[in-house]
Backbone as CSV, one residue per row, in Angstrom:
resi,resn,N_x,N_y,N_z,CA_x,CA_y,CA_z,C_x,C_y,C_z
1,UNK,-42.608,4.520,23.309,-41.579,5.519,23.641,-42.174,6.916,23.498
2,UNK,-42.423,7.652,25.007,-42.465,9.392,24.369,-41.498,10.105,23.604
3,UNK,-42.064,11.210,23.383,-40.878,11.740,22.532,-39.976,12.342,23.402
4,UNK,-40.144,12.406,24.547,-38.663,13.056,25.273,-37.677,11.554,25.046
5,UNK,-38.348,10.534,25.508,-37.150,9.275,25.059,-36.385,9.279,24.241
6,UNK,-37.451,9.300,22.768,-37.115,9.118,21.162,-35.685,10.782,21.434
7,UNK,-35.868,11.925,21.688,-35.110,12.908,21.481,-33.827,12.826,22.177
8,UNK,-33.922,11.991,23.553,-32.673,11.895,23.966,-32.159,10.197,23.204
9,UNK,-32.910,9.475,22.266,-31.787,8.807,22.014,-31.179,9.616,20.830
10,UNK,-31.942,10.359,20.281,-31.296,10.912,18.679,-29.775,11.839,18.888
11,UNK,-30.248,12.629,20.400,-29.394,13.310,20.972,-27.945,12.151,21.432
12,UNK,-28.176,11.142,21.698,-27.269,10.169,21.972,-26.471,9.801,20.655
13,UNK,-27.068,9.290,19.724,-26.529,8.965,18.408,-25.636,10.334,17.834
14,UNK,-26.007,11.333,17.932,-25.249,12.930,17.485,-23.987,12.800,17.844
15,UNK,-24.237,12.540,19.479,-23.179,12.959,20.040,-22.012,11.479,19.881
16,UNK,-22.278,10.621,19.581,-21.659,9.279,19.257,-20.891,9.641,17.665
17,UNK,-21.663,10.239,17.099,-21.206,10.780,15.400,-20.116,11.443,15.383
18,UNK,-20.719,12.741,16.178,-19.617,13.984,16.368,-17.857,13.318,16.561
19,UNK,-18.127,12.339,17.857,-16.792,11.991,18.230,-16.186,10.790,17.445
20,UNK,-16.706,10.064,16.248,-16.145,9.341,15.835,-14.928,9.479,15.282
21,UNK,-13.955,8.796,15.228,-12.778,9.018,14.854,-13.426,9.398,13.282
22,UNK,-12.174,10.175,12.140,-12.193,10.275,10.980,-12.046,8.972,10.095
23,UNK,-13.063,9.223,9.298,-13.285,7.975,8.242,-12.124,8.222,6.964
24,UNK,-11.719,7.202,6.070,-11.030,7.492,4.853,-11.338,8.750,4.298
25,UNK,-12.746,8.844,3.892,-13.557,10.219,3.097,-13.081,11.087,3.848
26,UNK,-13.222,11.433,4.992,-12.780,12.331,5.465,-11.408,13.141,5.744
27,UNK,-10.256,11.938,6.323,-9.340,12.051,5.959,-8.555,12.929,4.233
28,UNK,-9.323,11.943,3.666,-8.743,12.348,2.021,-9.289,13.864,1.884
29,UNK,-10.500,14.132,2.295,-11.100,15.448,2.196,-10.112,16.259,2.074
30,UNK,-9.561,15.953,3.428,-8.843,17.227,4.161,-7.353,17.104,3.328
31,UNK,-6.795,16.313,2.962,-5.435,16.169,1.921,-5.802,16.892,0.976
32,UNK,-7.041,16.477,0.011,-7.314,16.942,-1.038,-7.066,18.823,-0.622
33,UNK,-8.276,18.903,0.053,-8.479,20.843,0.781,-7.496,21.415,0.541
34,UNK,-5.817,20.386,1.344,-5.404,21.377,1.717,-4.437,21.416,0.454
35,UNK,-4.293,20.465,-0.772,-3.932,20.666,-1.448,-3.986,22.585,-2.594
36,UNK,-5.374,22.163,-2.145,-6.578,23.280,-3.160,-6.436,24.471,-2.642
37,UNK,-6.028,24.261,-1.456,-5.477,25.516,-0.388,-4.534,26.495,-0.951
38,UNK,-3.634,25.723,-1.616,-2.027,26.303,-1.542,-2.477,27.371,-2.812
39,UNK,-2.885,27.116,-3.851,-3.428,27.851,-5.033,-4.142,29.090,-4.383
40,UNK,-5.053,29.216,-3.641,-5.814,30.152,-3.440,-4.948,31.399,-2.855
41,UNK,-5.116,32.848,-3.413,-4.219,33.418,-3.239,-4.623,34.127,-1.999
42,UNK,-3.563,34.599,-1.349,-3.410,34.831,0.386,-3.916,35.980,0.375
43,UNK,-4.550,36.939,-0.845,-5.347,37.640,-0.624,-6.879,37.425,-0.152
44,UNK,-7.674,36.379,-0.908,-9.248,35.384,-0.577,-9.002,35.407,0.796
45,UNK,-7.286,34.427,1.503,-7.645,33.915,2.665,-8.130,35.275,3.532
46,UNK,-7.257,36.317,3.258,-7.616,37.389,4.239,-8.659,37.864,4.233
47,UNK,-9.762,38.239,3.335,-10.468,39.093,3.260,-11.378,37.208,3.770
48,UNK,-11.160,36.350,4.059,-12.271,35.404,4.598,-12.048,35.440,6.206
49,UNK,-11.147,35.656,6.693,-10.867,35.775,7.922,-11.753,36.541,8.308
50,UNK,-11.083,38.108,7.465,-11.563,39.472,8.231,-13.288,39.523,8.471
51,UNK,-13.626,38.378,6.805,-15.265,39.014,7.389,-15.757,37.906,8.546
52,UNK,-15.315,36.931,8.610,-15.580,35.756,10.096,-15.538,36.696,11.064
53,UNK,-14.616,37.532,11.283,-14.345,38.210,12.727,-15.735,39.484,12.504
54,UNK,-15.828,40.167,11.524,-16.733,41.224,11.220,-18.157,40.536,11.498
55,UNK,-17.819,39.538,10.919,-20.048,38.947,10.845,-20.518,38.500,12.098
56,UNK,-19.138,37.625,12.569,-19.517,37.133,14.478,-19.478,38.444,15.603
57,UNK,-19.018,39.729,15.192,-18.816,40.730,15.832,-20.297,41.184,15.905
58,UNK,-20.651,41.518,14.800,-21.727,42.144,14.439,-23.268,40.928,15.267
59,UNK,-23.059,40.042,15.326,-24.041,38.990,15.766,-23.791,38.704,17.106
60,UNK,-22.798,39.307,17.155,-22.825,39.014,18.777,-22.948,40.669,19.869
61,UNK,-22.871,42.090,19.055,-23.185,43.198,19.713,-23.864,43.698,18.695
62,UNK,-24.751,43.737,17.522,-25.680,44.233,16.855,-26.887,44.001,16.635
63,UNK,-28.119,44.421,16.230,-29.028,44.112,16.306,-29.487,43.364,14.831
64,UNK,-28.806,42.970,14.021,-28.639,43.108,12.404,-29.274,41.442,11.980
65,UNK,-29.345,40.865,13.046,-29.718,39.707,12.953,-30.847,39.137,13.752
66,UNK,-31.277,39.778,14.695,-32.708,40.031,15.764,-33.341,39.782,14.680
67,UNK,-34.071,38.706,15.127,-35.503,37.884,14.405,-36.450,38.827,14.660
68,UNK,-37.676,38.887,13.646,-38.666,39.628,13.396,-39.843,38.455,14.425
69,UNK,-39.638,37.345,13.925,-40.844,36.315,14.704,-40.330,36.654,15.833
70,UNK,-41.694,36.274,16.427,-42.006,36.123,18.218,-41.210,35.207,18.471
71,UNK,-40.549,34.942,20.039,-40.041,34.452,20.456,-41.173,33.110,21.405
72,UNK,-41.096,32.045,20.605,-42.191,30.409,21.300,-42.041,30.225,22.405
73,UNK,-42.425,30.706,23.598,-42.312,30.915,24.792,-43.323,29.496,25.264
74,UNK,-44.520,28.854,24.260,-45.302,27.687,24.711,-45.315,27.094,23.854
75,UNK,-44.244,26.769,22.852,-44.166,25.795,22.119,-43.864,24.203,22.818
76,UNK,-44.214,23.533,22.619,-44.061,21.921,23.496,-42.914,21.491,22.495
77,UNK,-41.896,20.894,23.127,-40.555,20.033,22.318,-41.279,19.964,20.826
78,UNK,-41.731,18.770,20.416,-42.289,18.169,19.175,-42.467,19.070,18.505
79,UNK,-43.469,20.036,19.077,-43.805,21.261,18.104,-42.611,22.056,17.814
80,UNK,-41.993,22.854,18.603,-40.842,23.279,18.677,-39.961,22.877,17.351
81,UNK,-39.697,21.287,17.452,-38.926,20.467,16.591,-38.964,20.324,15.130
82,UNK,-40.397,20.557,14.859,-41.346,20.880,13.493,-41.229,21.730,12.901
83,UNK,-41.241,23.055,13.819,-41.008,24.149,13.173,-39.676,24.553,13.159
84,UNK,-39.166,23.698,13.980,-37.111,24.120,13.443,-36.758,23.261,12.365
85,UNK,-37.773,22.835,11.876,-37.323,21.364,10.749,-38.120,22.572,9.201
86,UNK,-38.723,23.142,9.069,-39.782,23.702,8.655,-39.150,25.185,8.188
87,UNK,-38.230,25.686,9.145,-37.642,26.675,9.142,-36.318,26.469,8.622
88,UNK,-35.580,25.671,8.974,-34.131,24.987,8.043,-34.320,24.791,6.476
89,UNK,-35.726,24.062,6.139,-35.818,23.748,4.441,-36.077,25.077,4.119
90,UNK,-36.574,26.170,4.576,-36.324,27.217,3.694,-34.985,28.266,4.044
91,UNK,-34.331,27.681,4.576,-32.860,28.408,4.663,-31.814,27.754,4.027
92,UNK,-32.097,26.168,3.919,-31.411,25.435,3.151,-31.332,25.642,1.564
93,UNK,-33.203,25.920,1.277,-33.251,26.546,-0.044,-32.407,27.601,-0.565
94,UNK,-32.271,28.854,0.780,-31.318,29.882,0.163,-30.138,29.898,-0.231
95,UNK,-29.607,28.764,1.166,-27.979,28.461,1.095,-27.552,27.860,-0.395
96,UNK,-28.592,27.005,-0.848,-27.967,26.129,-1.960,-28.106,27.051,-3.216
97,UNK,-29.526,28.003,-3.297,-29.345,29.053,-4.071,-28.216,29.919,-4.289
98,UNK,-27.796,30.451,-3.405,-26.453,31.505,-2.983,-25.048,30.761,-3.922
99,UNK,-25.036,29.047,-3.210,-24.200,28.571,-3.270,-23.779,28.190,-4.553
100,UNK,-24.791,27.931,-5.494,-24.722,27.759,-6.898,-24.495,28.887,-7.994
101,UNK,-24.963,30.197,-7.319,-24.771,31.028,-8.069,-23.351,31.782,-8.012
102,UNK,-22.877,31.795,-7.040,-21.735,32.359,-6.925,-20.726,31.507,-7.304
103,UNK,-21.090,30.272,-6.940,-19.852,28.809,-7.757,-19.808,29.234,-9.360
104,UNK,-20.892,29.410,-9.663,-20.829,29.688,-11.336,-19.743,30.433,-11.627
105,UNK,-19.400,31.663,-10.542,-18.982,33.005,-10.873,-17.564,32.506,-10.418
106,UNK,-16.870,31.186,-10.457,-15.367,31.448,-10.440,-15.165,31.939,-8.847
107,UNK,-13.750,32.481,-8.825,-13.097,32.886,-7.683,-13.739,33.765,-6.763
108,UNK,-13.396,34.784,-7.755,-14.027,36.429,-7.434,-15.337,36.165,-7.047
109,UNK,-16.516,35.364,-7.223,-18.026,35.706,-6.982,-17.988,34.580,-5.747
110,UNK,-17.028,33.747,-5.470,-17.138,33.036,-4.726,-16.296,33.403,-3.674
111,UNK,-15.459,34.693,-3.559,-15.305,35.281,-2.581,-16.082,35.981,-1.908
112,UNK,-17.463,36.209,-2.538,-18.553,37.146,-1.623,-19.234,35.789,-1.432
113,UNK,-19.516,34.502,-1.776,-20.236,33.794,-1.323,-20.052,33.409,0.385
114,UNK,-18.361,33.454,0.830,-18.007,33.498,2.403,-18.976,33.948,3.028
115,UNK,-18.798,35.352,3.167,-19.921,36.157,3.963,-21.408,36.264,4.144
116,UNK,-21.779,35.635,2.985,-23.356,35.257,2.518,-23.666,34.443,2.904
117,UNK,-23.261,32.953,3.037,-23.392,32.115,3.524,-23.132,31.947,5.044
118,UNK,-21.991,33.337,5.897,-22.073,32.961,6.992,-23.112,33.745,7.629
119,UNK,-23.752,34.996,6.972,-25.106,35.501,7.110,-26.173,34.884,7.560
120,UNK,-26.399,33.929,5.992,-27.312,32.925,6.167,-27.287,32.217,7.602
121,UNK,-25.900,31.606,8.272,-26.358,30.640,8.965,-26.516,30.966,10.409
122,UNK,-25.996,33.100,10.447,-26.391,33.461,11.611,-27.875,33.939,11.569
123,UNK,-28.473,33.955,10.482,-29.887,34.016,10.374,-30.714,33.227,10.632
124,UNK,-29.997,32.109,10.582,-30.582,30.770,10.796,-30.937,30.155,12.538
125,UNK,-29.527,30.378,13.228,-29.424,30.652,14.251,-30.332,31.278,15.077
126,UNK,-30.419,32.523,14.888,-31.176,33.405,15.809,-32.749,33.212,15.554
127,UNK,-33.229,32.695,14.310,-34.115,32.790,14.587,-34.720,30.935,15.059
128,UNK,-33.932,29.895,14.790,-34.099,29.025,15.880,-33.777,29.063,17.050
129,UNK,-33.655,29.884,17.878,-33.452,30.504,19.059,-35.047,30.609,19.428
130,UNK,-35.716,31.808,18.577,-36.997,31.942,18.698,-37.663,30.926,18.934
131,UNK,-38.077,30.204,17.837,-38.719,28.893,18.076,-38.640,27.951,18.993
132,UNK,-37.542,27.764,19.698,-37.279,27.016,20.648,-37.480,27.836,21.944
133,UNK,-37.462,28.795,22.346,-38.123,29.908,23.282,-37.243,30.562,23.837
134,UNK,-36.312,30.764,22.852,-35.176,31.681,23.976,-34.607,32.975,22.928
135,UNK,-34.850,34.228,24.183,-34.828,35.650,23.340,-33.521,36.129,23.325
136,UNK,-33.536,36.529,21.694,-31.680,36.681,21.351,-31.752,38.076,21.841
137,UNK,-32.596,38.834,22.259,-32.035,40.384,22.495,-30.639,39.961,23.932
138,UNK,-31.072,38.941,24.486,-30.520,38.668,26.050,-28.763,38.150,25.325
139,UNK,-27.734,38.953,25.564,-26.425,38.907,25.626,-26.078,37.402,25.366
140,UNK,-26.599,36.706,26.797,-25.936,35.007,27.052,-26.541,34.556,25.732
141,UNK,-27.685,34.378,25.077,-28.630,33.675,23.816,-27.336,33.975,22.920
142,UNK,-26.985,35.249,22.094,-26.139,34.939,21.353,-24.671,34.371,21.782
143,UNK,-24.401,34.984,22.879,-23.069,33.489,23.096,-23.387,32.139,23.170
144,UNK,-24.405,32.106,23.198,-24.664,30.207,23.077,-24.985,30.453,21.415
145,UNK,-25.856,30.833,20.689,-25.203,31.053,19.546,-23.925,30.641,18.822
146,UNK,-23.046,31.440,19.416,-21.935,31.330,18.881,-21.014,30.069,19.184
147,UNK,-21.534,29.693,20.576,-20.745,28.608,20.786,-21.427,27.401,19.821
148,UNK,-22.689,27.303,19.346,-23.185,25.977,18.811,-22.552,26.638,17.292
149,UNK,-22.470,27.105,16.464,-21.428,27.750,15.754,-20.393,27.418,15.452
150,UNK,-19.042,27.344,16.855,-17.956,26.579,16.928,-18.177,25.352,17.231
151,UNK,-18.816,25.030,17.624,-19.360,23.724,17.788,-18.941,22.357,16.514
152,UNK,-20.076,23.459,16.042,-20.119,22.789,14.607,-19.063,22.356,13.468
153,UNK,-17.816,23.578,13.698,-16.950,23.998,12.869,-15.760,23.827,13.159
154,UNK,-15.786,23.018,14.181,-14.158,22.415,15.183,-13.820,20.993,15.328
155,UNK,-12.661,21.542,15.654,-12.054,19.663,15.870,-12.208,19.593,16.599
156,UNK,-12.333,17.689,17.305,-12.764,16.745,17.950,-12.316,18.040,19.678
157,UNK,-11.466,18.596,20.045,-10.753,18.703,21.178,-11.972,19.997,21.844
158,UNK,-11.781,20.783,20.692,-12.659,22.037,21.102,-14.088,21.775,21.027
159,UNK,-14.541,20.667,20.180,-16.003,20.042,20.050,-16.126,19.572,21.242
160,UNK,-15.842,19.048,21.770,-15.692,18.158,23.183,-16.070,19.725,24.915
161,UNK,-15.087,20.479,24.429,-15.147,21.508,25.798,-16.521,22.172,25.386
162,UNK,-16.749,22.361,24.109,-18.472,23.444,23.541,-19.237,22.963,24.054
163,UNK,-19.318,21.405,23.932,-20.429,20.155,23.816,-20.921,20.446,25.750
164,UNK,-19.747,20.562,26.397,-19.698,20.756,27.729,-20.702,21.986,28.699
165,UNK,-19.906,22.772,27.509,-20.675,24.044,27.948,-22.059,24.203,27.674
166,UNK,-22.444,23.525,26.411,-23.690,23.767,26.225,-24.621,22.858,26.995
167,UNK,-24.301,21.961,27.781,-25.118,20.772,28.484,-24.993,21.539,29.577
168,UNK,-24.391,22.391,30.264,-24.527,23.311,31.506,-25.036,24.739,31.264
169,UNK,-25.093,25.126,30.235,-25.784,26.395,30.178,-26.540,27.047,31.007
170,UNK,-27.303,26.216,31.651,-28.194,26.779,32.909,-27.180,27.712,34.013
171,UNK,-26.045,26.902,34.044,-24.914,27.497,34.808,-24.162,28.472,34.068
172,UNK,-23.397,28.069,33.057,-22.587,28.906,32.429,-23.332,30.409,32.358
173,UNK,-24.286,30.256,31.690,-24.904,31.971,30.983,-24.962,32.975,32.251
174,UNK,-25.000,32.398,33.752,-24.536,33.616,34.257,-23.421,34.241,34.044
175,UNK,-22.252,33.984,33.615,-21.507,34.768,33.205,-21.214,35.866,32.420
176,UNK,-22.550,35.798,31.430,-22.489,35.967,30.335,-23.900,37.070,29.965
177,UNK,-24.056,37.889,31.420,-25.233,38.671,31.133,-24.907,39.711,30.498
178,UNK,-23.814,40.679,30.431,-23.156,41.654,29.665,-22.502,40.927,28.522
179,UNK,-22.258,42.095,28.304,-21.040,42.017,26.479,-20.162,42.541,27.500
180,UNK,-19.668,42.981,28.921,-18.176,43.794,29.271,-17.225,43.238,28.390
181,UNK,-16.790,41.880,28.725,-15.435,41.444,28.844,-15.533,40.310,27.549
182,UNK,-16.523,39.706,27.072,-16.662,39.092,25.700,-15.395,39.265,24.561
183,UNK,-15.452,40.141,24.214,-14.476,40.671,22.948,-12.893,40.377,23.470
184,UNK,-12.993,40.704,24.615,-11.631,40.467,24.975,-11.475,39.211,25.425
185,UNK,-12.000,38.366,25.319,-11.872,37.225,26.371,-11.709,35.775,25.251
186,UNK,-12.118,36.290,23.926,-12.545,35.854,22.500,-11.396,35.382,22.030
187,UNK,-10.624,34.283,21.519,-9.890,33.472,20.886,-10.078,33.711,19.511
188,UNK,-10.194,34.870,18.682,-10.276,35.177,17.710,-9.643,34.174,16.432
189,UNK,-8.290,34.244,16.605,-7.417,33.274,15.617,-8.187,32.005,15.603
190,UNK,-8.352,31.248,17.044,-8.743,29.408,16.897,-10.000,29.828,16.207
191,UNK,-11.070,30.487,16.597,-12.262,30.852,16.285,-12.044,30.684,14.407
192,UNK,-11.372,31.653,13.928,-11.458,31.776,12.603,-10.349,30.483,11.346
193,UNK,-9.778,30.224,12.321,-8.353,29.387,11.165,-9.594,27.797,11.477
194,UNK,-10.240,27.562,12.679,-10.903,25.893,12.695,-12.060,26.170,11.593
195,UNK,-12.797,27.210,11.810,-13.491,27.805,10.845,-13.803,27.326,9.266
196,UNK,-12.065,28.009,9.184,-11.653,28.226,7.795,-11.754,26.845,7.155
197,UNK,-10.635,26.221,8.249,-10.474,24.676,8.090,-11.610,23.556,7.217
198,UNK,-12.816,23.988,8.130,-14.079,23.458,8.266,-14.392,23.289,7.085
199,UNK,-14.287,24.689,6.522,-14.895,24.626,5.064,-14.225,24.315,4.201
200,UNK,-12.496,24.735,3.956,-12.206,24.657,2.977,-11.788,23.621,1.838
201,UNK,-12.408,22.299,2.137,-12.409,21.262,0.757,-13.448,21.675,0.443
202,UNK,-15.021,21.670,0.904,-16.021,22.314,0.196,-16.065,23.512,-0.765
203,UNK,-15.264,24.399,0.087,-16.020,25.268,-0.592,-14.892,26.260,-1.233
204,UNK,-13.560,25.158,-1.372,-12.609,25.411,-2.092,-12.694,25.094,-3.670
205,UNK,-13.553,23.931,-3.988,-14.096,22.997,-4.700,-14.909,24.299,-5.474
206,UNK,-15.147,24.671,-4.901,-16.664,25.918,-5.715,-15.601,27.074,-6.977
207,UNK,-14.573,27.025,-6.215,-13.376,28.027,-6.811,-12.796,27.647,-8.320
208,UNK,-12.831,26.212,-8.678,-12.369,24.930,-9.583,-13.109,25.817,-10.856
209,UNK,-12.897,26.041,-11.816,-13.885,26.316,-12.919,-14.157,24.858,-13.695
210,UNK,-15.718,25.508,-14.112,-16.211,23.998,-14.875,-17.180,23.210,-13.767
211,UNK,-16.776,23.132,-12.556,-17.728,22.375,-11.339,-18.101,23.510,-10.406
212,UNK,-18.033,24.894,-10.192,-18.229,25.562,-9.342,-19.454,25.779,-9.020
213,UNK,-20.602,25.733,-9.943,-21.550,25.731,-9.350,-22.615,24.695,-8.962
214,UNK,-22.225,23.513,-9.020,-22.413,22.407,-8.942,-21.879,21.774,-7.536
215,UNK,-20.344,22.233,-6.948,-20.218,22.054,-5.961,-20.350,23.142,-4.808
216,UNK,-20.511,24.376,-5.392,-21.166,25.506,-4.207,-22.677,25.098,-3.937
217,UNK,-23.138,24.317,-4.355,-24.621,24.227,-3.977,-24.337,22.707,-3.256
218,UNK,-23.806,22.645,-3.696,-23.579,20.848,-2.628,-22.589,21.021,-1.588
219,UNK,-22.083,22.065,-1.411,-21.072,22.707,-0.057,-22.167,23.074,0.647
220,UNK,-22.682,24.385,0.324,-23.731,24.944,1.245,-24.898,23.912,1.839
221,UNK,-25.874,23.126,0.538,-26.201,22.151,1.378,-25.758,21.546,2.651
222,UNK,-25.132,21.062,2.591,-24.051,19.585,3.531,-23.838,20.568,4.891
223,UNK,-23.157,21.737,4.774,-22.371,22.722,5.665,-23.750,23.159,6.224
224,UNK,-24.994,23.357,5.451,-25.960,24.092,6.915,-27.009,22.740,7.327
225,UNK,-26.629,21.496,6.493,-27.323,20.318,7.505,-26.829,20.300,8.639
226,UNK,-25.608,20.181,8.543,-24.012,19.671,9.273,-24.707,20.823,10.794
227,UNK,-25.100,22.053,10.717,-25.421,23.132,11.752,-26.677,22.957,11.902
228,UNK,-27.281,22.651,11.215,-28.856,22.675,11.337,-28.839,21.397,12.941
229,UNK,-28.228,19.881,12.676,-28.169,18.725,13.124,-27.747,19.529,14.917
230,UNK,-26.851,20.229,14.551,-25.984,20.502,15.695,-26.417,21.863,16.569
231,UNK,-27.378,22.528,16.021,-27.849,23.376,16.663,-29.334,23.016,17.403
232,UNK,-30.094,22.527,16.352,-31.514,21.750,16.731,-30.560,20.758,18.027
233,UNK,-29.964,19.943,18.337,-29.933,19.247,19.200,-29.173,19.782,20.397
234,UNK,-28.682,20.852,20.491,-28.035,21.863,21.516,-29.137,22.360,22.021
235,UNK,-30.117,22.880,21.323,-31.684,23.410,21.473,-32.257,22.654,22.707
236,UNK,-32.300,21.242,21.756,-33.436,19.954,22.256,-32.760,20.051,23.915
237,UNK,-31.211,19.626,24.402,-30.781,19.365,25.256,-31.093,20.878,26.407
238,UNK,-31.210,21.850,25.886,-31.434,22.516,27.137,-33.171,22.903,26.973
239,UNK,-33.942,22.677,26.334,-35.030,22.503,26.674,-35.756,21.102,27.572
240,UNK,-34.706,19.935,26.755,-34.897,18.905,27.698,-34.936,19.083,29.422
241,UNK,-33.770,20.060,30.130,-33.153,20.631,31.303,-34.275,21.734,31.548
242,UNK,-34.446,22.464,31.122,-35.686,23.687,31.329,-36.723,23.015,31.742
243,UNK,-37.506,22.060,30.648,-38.911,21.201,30.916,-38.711,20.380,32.667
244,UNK,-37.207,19.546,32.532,-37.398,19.256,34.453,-37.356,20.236,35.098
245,UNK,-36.893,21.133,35.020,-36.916,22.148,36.312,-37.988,22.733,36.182
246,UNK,-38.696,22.994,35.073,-40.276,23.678,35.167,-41.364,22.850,36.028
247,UNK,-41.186,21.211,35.429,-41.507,20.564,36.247,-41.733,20.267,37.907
248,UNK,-39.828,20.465,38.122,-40.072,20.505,39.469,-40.380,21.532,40.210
């Protein structure tokens, strides 16, 4: 088997995962969450919203996240794949760092952990962009960005239309050569409440005193595999599409 085979079956198995119905664990997750929910005072929720909308704003018209590395313009798949594997263990290192230290700190320190962690994983982002050969200065790069992002962080319905878009990208990103009409065109609320959703048995858990920093480092873990899995293979699939048409 070459490795374009081996990548589109792994890419097959993902996408078989993604859509599985919810397991018990999972289910209960989300009972438990939203139990843990009701406690948290509606001040946290806001100031977690506001910075979701602030950090995706900023990553999608600022320069604040533009990778310093070159952009792998002749990296071959495999290689490519290595160094997005290579580049995740030391972002994973940070996330779980971040994640433990601020769990220690109770509520309050684990209200700045939100924004840190969603830092981290637009850092993460852009610069696997690089590696895989596509330059985030270009408008469309961070909306695909953002869409593998929601991707990641949504239910089965909206996972399903992302999953879509990103297997056509070749098509879609003409749309998407300006920032004009972006901001306005942006579903802000679904964007931030599936978001919220996403995380909050994890990294509601971090808030608990006595386990907080024990489970902020095992939130952050899990939460940037969970993107790491789903961005590397959004990657793989339109390089897979690039390599035939270079071909032909």
């Amino acid at each position: 088997m070459n490795y374009g085979h081996k990548v589109r079956s792994e890419i097959a198995d993902w996408e078989q995962k993604m859509f599985k119905p919810p397991g018990w664990l999972e289910k209960t997750s989300k009972t438990i969450g939203n139990r843990i929910n009701h406690w948290i005072p509606p001040k946290v929720h806001s100031i977690i919203t506001t910075t979701i909308r602030s950090i995706v704003r900023t990553a999608l018209f600022g320069a604040e996240y533009t990778p310093s590395r070159p952009v792998q313009h002749t990296l071959e798949l495999e290689n490519a794949d290595q160094e997005a594997k290579d580049l995740f263990a030391l972002y994973q290192k940070i996330a779980v760092a971040e994640g433990a230290g601020t769990g220690a700190g109770g509520i309050m320190f684990s209200m700045v952990d939100f924004p840190a962690l969603i830092a981290i994983k637009m850092k993460f982002l852009f610069d696997l962009a690089h590696v895989y050969g596509y330059d985030t200065k270009h408008f469309s790069e961070r909306v695909f960005i953002l869409k593998v992002f929601q991707m990641t962080f949504s239910g089965q319905e909206n996972r399903a239309r992302l999953l879509h878009s990103i297997k056509h990208w070749h098509m879609e990103k003409e749309q998407w050569l300006s920032d004009a009409d972006y901001a306005q065109n942006m579903d802000w609320e679904t964007f931030q409440i599936e978001y919220r959703d996403a995380m909050d048995f994890r990294k509601m858990l971090q808030m608990v005193p006595g386990i907080g920093a024990v489970a902020g480092a095992w939130a952050n873990y899990t939460i940037l595999e969970e993107l790491r899995e789903s961005a590397m293979n959004a990657y793989r699939l339109r390089r897979l599409h690039d390599d035939i048409v270079d071909l032909g």
